[in-house]
Backbone as numpy.savetxt, mean C-alpha at the origin, in Angstrom:
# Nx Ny Nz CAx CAy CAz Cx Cy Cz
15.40 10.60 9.14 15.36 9.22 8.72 16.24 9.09 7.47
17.13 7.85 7.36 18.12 7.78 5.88 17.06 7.31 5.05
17.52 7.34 3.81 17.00 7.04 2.70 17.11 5.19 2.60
17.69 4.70 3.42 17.69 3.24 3.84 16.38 3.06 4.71
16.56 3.68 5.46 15.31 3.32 6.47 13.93 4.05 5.94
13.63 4.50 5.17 12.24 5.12 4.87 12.29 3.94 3.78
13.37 3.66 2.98 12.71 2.58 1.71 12.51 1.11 3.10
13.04 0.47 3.73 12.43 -0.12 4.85 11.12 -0.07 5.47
11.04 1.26 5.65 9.82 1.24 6.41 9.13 1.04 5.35
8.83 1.96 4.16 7.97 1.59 3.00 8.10 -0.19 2.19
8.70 -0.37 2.49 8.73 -1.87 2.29 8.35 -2.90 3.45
8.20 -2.40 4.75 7.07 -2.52 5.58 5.67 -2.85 5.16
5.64 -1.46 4.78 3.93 -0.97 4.53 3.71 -1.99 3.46
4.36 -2.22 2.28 4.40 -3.17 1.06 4.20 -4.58 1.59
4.80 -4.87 2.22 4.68 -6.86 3.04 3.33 -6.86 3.56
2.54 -5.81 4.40 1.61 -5.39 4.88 0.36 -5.47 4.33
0.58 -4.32 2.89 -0.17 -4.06 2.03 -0.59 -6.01 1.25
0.31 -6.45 0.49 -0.15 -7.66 -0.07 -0.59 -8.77 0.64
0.20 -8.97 1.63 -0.87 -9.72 3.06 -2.46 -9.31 3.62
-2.85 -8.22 3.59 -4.02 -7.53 3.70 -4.61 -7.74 2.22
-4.33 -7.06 1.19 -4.86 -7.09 0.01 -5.56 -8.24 -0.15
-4.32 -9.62 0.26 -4.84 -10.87 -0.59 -6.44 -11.35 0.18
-5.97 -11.03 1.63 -7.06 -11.86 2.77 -8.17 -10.55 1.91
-8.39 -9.70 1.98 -9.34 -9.00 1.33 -10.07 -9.31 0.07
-9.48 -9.54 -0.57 -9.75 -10.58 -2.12 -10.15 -11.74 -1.88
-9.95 -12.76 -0.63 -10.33 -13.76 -0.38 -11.77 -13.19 0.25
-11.91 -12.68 1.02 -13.45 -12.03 1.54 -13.95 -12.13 0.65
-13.95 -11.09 -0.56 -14.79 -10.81 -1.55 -15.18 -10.94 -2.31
-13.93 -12.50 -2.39 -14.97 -13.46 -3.21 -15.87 -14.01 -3.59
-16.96 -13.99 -2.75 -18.15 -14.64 -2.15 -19.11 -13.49 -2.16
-18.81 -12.24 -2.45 -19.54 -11.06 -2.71 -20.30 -11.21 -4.20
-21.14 -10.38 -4.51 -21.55 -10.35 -5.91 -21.22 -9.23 -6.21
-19.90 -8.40 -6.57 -19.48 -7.02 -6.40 -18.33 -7.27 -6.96
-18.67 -7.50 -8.79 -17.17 -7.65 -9.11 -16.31 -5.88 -9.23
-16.72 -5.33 -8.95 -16.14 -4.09 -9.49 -15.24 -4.05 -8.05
-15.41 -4.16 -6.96 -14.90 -4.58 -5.68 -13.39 -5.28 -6.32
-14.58 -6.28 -6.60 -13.16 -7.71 -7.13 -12.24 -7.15 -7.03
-12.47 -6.51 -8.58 -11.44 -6.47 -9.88 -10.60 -4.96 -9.06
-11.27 -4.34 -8.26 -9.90 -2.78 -7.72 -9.38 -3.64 -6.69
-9.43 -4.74 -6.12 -8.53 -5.76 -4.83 -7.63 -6.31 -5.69
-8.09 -6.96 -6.70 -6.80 -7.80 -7.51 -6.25 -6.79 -8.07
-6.31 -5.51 -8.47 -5.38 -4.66 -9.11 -4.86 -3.89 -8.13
-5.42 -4.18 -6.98 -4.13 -3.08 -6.13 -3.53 -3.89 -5.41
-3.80 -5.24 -5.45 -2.65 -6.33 -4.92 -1.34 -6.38 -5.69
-1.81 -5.96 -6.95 -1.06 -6.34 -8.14 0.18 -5.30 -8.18
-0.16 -4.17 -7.87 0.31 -3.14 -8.16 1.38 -2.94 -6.28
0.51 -3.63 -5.77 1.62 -3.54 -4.20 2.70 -4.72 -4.49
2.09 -5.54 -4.98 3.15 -6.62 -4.59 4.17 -6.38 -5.98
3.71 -5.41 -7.06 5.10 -5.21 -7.55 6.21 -4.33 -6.87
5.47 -3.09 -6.38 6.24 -2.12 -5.73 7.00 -3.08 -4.44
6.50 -3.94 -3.72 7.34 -4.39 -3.00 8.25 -5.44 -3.55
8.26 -5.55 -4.20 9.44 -6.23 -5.06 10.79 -5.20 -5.68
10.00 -4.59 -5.97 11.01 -3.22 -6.87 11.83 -2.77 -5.43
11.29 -2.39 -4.10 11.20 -1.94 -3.13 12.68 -3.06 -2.42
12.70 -4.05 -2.70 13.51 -5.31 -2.24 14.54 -5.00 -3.18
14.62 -4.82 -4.67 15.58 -4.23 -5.07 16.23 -3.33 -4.78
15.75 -2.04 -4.59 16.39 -0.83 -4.80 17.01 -0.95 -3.39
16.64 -2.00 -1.83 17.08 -1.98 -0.55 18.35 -2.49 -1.20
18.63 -4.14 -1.46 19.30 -4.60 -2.02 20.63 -4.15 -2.81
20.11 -3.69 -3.87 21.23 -2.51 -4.58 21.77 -1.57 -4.07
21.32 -1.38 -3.06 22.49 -0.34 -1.44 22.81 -1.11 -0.62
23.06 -2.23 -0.94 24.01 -3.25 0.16 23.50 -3.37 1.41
22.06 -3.49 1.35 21.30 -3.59 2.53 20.59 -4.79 2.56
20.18 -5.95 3.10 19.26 -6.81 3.23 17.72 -6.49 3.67
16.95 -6.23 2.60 15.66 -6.31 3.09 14.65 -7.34 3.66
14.05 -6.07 4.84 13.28 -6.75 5.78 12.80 -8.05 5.35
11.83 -8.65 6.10 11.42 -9.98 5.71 9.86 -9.39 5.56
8.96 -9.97 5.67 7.45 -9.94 5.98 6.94 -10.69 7.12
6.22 -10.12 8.29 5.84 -10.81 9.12 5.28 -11.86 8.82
5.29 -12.72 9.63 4.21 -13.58 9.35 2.72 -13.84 8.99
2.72 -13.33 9.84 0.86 -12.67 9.56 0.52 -11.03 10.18
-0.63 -10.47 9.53 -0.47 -9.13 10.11 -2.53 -9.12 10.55
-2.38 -8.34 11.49 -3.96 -8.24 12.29 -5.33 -7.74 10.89
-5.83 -8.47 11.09 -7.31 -7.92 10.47 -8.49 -7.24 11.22
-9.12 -6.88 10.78 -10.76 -6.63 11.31 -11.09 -7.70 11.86
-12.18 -7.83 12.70 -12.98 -8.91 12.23 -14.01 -9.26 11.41
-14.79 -8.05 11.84 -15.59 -7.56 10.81 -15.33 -7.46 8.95
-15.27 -8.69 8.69 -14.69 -8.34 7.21 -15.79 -9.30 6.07
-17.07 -8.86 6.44 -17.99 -10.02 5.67 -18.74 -9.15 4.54
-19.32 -7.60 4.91 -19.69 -6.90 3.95 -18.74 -6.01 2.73
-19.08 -5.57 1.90 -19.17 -4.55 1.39 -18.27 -3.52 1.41
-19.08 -3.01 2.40 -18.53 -1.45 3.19 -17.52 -2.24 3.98
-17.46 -2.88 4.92 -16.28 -3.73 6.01 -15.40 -4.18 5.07
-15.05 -4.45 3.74 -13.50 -4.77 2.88 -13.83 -3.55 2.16
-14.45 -2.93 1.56 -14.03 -1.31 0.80 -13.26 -0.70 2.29
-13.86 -0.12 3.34 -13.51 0.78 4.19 -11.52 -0.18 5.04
-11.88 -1.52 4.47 -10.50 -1.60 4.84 -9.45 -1.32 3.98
-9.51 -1.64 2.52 -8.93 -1.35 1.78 -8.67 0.31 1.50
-9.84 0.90 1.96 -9.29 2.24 1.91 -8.54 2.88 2.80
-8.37 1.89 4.04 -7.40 2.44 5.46 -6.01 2.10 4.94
-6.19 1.10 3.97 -4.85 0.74 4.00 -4.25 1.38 2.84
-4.81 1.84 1.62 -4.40 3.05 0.99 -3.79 4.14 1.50
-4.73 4.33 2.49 -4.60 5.70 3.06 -3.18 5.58 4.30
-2.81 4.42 4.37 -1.68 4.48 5.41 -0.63 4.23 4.40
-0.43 3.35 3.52 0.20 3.41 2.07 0.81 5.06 1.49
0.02 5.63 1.46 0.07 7.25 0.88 1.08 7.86 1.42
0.63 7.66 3.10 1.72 8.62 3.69 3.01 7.71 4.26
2.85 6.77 3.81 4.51 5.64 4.18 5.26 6.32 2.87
4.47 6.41 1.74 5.25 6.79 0.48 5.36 8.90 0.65
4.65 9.12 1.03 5.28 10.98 1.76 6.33 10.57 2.63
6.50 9.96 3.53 7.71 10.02 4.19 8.66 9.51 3.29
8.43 8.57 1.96 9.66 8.31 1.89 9.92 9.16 0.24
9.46 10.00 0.23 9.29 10.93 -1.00 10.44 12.72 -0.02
10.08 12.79 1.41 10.84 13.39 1.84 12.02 12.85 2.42
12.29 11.47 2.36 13.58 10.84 2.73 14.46 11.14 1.64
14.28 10.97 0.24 14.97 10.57 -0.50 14.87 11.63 -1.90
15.55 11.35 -2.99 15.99 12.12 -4.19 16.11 11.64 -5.13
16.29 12.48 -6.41 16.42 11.73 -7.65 15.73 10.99 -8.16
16.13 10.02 -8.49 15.08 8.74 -9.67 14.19 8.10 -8.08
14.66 7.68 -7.16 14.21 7.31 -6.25 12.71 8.18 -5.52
13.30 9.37 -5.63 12.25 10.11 -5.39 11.09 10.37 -5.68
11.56 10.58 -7.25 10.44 10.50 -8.47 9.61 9.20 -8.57
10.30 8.02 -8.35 9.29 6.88 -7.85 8.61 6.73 -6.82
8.98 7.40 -5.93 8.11 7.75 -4.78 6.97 8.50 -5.10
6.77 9.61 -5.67 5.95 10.51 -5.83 5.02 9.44 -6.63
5.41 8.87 -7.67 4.44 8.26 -8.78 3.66 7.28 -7.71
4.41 6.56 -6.88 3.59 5.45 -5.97 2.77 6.27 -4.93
2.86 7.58 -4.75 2.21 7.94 -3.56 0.85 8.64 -4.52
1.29 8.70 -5.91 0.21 9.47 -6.36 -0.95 8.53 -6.41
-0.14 7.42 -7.48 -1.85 6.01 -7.68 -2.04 5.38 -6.73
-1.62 5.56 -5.62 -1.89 5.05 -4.58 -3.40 6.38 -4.06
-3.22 7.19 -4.15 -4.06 8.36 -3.52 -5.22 8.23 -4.41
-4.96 8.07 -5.61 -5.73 8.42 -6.77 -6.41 6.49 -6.53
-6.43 5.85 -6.39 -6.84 4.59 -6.31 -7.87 4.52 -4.78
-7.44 5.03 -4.00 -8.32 5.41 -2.75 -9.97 5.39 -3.16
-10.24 5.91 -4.99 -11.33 6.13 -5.22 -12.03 4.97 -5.14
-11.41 4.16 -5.50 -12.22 3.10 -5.69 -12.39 1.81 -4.62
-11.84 2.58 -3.60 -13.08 2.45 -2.24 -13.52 2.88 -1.66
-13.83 3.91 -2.34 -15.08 4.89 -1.41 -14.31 5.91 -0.80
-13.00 6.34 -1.25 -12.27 7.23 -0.53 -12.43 8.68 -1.46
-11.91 9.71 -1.01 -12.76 11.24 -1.30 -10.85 11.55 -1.68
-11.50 12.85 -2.96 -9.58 12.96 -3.09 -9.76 13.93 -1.98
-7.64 14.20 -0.94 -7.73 14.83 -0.45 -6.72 15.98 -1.00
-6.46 17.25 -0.08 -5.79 17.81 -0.66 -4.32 17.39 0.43
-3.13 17.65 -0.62 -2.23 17.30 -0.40 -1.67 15.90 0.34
-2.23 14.79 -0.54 -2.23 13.62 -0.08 -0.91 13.15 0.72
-1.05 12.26 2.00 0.74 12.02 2.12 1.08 12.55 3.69
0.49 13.91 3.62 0.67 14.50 4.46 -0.27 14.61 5.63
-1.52 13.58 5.75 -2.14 13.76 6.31 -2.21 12.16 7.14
-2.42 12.20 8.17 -2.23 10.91 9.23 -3.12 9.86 8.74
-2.70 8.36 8.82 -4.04 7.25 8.15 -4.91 7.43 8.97
């Protein structure tokens, strides 16, 4: 895979990620579970910068980045608790290894930003109920 197409695909996962995030934050609003809240609005926060940065760095290689679908599939199940933690942690966990593939696509400063996004991304897993693993990235969502 080029180092064009893994920052693509990871800028995939990014359009993905903040479309999911937000409808998730909208669920959990209505929860009494601000600690929930407050790790949805900070990992919205933290996707929808990387996919911005992510639109740059496509950009700055004379590439036009992807668009964002329109809408992307949910659960249905999305009224408890456990049903938006356990989604938010699928989608970490598919996050992780979009950023391993693109940590073995690529080099340099690029790389090194990869690694940092695949790390708080892994390391953030905690705070939905996700277990650290070993050698994050490398393991299937």
């Amino acid at each position: 895979m080029s180092e064009v197409d893994a920052l693509q695909r990871t800028l995939a996962a990014e359009h993905a990620a903040v479309f999911v995030l937000g409808a998730l934050g909208g669920r959990a609003s209505t929860l009494t579970d601000p600690a929930l809240r407050t790790a949805l609005s900070a990992a919205y926060d933290v996707h929808l910068e990387r996919r911005n940065h992510l639109r740059t760095m496509i950009a700055a290689r004379g590439e036009e980045p992807i668009a964002a679908e329109p809408a992307y599939r949910l659960p249905a199940a999305l009224s408890t608790r456990e049903q938006i933690a356990d989604e938010a942690l699928r989608l970490q966990r598919a996050c992780v290894v979009t950023y391993g593939a693109l940590v073995a696509a690529t080099a340099g400063t690029t790389r090194g930003w990869a690694v940092g996004a695949m790390t708080q991304t892994a390391l953030t897993e905690a705070d939905f109920g996700g277990r650290p693993q070993a050698l994050p990235g490398l393991h299937g969502a």
